[in-house]
C-alpha positions as CSV (number, residue, x, y, z in Angstrom):
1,X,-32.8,13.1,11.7
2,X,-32.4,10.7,14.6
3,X,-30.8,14.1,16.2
4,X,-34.1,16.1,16.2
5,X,-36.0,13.1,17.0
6,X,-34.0,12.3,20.0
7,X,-34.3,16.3,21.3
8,X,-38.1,16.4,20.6
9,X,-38.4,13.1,22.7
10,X,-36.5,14.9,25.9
11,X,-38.3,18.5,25.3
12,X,-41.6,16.4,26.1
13,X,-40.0,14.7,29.1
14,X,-38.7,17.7,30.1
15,X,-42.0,19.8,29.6
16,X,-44.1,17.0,31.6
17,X,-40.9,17.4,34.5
18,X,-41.7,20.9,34.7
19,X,-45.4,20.4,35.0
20,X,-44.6,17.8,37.7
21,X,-41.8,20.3,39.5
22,X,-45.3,22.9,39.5
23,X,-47.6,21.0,40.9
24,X,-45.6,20.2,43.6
25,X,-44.6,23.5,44.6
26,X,-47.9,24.7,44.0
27,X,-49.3,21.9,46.6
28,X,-46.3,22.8,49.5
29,X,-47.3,26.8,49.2
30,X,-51.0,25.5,50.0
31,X,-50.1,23.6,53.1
32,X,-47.9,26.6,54.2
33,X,-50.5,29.0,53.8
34,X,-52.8,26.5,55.6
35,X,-50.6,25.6,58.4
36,X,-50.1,29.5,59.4
């Protein structure tokens, strides 16, 4: 049990890590687009 407990506990981390990864991008094509 401590298994599955320990993989649910890093597929949140690594669910809010790809929210994180998005924004980001998302926020660096924006100031692209804007600098052009």
């Amino acid at each position: 049990m401590e298994g599955l407990e320990v993989l649910e506990v890093f597929h949140h981390e690594a669910t809010l890590l790809i929210l994180v990864v998005h924004l980001l991008g998302t926020q660096m094509l924006i100031n692209v687009r804007g600098k052009e």
